[in-house]
TIGULO-751680 format. One record per atom (N, C-alpha, C): residue in one letter; y, z, x. Coordinates in steps of 0.001 Angstrom, whole numbers, padded with zeros to 6 digits, always signed. Layout:
aYZX ...
***
This chain:
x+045942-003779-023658 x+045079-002833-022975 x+043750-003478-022637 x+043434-003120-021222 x+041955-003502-020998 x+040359-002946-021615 x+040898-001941-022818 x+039917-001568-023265 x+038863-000111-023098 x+039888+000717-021962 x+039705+001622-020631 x+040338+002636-021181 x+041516+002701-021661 x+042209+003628-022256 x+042370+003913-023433 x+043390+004946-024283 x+042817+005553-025756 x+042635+004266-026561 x+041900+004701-027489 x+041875+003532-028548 x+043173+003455-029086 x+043725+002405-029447 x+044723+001908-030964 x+044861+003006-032308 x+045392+003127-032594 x+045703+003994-034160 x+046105+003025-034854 x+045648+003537-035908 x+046294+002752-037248 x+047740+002942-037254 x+048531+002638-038180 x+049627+002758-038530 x+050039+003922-039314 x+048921+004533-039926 x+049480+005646-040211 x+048915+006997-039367 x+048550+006789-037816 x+048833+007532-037093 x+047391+008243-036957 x+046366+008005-037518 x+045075+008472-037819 x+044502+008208-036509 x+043649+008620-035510 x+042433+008694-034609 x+041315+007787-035401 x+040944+006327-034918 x+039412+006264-034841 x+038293+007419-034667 x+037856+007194-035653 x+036186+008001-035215 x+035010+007447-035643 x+034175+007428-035176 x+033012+006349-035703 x+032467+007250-037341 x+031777+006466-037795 x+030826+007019-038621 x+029688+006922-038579 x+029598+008860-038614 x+028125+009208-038380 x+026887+008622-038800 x+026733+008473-040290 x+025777+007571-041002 x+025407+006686-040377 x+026763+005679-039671 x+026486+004425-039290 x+025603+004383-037717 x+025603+005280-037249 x+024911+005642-035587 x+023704+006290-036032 x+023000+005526-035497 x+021206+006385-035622 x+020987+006884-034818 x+019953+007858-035141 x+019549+009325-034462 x+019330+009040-032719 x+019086+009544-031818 x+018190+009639-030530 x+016914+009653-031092 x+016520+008981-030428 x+014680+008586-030775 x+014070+009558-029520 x+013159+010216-030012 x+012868+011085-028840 x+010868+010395-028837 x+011018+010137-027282 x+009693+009672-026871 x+009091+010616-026305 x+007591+010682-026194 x+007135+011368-025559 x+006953+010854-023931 x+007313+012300-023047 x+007253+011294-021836 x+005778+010768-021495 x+005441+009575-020351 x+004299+009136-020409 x+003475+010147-019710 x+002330+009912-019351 x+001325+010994-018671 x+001575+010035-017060 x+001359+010734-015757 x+001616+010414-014730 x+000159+009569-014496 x+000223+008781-013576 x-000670+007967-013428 x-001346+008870-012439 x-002734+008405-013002 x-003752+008720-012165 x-003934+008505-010408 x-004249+009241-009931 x-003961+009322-008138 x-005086+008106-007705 x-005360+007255-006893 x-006630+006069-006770 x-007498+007268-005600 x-008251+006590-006039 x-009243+007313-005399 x-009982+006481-004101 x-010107+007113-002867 x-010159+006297-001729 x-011743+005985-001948 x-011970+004988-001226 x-013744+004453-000779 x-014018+005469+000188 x-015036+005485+000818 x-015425+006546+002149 x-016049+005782+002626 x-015985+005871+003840 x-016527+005265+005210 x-017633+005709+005251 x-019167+005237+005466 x-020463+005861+005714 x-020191+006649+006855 x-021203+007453+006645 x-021306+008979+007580 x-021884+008383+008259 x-023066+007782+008353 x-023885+007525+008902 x-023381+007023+010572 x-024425+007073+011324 x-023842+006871+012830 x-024580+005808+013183 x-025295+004819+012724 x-025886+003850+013015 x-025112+002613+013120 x-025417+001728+014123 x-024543+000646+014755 x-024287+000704+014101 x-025104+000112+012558 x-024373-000953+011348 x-023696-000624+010603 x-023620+000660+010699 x-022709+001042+009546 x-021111+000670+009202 x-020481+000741+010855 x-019127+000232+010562 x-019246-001043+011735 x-018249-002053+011214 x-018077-003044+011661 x-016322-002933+012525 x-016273-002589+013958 x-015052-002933+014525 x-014797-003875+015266 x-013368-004076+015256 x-012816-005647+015967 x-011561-005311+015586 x-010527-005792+016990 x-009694-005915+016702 x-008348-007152+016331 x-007428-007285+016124 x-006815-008137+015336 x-005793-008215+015701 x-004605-009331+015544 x-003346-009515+015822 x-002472-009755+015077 x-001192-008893+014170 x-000622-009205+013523 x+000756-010424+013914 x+000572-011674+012450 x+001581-012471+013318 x+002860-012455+012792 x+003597-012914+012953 x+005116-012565+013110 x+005299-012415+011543 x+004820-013821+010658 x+004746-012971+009026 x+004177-012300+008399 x+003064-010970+009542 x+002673-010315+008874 x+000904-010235+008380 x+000484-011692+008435 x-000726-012178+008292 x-001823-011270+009344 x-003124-010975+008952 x-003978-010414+010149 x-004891-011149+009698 x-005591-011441+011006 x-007033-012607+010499 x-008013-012270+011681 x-009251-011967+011240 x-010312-012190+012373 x-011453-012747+010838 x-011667-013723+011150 x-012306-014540+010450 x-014039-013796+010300 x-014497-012815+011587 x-015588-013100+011529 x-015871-011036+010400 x-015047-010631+011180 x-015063-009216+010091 x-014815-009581+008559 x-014086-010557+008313 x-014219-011011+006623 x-015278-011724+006456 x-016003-012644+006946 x-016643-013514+006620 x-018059-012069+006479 x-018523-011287+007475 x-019302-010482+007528 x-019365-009631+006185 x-018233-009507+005330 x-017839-008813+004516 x-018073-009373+002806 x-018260-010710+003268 x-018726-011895+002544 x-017149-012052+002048 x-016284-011738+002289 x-014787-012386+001662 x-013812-013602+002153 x-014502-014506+001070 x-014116-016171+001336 x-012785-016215+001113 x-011543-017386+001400 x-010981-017395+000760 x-011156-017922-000716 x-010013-017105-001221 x-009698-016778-003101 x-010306-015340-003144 x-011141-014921-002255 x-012022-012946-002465 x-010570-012408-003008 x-010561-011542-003822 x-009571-010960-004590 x-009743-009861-003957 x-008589-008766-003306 x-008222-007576-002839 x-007448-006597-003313 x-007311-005843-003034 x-006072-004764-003269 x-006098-003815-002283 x-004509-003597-001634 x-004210-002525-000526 x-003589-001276-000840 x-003725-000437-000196 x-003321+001298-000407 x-002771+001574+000808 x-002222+002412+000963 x-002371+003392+002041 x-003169+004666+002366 x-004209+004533+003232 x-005074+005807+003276 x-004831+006333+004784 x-004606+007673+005235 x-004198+008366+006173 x-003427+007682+007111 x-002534+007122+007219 x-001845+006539+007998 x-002687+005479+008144 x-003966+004502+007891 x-004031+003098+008389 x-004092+002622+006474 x-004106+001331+006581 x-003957+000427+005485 x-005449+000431+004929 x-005661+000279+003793 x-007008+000116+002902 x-007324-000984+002437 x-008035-002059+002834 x-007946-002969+002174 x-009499-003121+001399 x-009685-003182-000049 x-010671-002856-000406 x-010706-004070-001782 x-012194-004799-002029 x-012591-005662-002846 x-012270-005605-003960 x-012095-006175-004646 x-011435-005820-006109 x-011186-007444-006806 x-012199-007454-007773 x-012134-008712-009267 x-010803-008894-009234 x-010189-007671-009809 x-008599-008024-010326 x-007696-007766-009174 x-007736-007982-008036 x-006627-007232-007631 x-005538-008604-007216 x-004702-007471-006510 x-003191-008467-006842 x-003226-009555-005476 x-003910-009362-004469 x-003887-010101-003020 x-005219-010726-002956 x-005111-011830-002108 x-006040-012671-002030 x-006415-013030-000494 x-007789-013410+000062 x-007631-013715+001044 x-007084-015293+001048 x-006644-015694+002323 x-005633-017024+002595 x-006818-017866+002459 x-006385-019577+002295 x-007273-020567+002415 x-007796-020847+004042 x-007062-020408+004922 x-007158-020476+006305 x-008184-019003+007091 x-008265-018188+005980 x-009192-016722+005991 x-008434-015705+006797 x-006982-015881+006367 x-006283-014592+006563 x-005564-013877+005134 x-005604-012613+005814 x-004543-011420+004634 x-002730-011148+004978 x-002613-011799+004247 x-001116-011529+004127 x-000449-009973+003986 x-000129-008727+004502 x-000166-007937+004208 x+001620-007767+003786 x+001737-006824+002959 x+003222-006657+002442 x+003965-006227+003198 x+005294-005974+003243 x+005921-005971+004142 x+005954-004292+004114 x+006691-003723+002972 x+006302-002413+002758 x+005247-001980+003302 x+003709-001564+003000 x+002964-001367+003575 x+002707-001407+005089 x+003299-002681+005672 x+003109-002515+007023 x+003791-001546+007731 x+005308-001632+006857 x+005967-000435+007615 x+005786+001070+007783 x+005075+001486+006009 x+005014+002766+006252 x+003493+003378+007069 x+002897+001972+007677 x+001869+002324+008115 x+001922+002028+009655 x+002960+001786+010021 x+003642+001661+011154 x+002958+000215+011675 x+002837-000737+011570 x+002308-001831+011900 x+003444-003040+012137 x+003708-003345+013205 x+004486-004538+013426 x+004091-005915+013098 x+004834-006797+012773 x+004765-008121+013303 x+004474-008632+014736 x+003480-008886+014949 x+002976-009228+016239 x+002249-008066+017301 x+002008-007066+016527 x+001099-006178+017181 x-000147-005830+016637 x-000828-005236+017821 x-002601-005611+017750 x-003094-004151+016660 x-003991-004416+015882 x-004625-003780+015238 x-005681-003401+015808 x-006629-002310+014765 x-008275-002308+015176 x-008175-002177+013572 x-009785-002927+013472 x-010208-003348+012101 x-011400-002378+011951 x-012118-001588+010760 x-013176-001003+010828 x-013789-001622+009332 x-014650-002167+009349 x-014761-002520+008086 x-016483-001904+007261 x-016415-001355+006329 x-017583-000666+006072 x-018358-001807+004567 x-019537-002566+004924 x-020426-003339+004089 x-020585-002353+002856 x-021128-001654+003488 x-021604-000626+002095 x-020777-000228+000702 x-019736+000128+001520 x-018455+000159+000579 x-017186-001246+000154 x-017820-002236+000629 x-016878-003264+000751 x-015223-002685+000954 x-015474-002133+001993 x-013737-001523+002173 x-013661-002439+003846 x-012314-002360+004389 x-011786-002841+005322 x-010675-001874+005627 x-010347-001193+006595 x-009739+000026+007248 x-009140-001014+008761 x-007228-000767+008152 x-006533-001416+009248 x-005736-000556+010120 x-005988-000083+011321 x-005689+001273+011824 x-004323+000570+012857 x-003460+000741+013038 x-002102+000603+013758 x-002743+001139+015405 x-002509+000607+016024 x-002871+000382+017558 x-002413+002309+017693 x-001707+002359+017666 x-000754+003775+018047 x-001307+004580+017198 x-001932+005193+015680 x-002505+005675+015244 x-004407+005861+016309 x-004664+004650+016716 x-005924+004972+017246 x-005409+005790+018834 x-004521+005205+019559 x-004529+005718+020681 x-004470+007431+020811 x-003652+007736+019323 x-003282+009182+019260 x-004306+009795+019353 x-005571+009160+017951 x-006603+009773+017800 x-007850+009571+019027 x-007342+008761+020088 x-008603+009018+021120 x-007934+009873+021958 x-006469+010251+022005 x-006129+011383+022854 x-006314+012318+022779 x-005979+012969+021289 x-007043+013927+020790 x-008199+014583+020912 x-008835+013162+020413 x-010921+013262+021054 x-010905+014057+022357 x-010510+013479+023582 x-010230+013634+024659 x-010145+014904+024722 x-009084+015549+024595 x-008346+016744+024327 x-009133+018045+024035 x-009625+017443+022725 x-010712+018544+022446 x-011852+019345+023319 x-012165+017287+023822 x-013514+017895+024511 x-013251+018293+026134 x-012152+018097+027112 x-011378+018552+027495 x-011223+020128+027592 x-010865+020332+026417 x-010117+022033+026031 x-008831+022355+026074 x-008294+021231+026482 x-006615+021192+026493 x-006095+021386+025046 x-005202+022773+025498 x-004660+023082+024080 x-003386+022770+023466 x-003195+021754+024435 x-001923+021124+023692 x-002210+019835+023227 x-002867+019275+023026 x-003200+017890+022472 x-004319+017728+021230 
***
């Protein structure tokens, strides 16, 4: 037998059964507590040139986005340590000691592949970058996310009530 079907009997016709003693209890854990939700940076309110820094960007076929001069403005050399989120449909890319991404030696961000997708971002399509000093955050908005939101704008001021 392959081990699949009833067990073997003894010879005098008896059923295997384990012994209880010998099997220890279910260990009952407590479940863990859910992790805490991250909490986004905010973009200054403020409406002054300086407040946000835009430019836009070109994603390349592996994914990489680089405009050298919005990081460098940001003071993030390569080795600057990062970490990405997803915040409203564009990507978060925000400063961080520990985090898990780095900028490149060449002064690009490698972005994950995941992330790009659920933020709708291709390989080889153009971004807009918003990057806020104050907050050392960097906001990567998907070409098609901005176009929506200037159709919108439009729309509003417009009065068109379908858009």
């Amino acid at each position: 037998m392959t081990g699949t079907g009833p067990r073997a009997t003894p010879a005098d016709g008896a059923l295997e059964r384990p012994i209880g003693a010998l099997i220890p209890s279910a260990i009952r854990r407590p479940r863990p507590l859910p992790a805490p939700l991250p909490t986004l940076p905010r973009l200054p309110t403020s409406t002054a040139a300086h407040a946000l820094i835009l430019a836009m960007a070109r994603v390349d076929p592996s994914g990489r986005l680089s405009n050298r001069d919005v990081l460098q403005t940001l003071g993030w050399r390569p080795g600057h340590r990062v970490e990405m989120a997803l915040a409203d449909g564009a990507l978060e890319i925000a400063g961080a000691a520990s985090g898990p991404h780095a900028i490149r030696s060449r002064g690009e961000l490698a972005v994950p592949v995941a992330l790009r997708q659920m933020c709708g971002i291709a390989p080889e399509s153009t971004v807009m970058l918003a990057a806020s000093l104050a907050e050392d955050v960097l906001l990567v908005y998907p070409i098609a996310l901005v176009a929506q939101l200037l159709i919108e704008f439009h729309a509003h001021f417009r009065g068109d009530s379908d858009g």
